[in-house]
C-alpha positions as CSV (number, residue, x, y, z in Angstrom):
1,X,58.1,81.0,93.6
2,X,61.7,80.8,93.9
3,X,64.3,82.6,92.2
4,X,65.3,78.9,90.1
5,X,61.5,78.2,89.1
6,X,61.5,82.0,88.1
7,X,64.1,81.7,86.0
8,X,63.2,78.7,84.4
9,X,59.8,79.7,83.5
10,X,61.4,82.5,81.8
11,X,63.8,80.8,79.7
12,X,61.1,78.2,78.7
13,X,59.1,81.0,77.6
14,X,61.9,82.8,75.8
15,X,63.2,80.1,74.5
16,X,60.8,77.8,73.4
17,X,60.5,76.3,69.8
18,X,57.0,76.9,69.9
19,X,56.9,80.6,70.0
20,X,55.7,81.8,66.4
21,X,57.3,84.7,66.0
22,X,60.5,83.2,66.3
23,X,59.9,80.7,63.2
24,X,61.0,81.7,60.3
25,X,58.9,78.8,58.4
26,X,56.4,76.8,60.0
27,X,57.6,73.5,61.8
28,X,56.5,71.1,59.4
29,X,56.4,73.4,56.4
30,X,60.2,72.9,55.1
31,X,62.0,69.8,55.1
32,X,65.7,70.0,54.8
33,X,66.3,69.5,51.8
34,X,64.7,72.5,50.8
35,X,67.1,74.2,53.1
36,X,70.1,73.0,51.7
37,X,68.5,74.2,48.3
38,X,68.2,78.1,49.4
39,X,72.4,77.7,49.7
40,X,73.9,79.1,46.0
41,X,75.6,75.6,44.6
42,X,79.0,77.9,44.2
43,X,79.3,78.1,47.6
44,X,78.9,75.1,48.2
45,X,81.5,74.4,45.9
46,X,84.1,76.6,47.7
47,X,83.0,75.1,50.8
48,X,84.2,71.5,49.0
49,X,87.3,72.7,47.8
50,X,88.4,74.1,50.8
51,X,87.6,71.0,53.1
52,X,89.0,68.9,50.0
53,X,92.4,70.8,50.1
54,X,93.1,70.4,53.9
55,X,92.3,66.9,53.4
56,X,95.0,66.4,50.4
57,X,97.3,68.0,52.6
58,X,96.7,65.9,56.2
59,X,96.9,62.9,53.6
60,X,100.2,64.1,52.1
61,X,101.5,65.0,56.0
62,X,100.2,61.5,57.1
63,X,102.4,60.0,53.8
64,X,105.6,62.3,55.0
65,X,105.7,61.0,58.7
């Protein structure tokens, strides 16, 4: 085997979705909005105000030019 084959053998085997160990729920187990569920609703809520206040400000730039 070459040195590209090598190497890509490796990284499939490294880096492959299917390797257990590296799941932290099964595949199918948890849909996403579970996920988005685990995240505390306050951060969240910073997360809106923040994105919300730089888009009140690119509106008010896009007013003033």
């Amino acid at each position: 085997m070459t040195h590209r084959t090598n190497l890509e053998a490796f990284n499939r085997a490294t880096h492959s979705d299917a390797l257990r160990e590296m799941q932290l729920v099964p595949a199918g187990a948890m849909r996403p909005v579970e996920i988005i569920r685990t995240i505390p609703k306050r951060e969240i809520a910073g997360w809106f105000l923040v994105f919300g206040m730089l888009a009140v400000v690119a509106a008010g730039w896009g007013v003033v030019l």
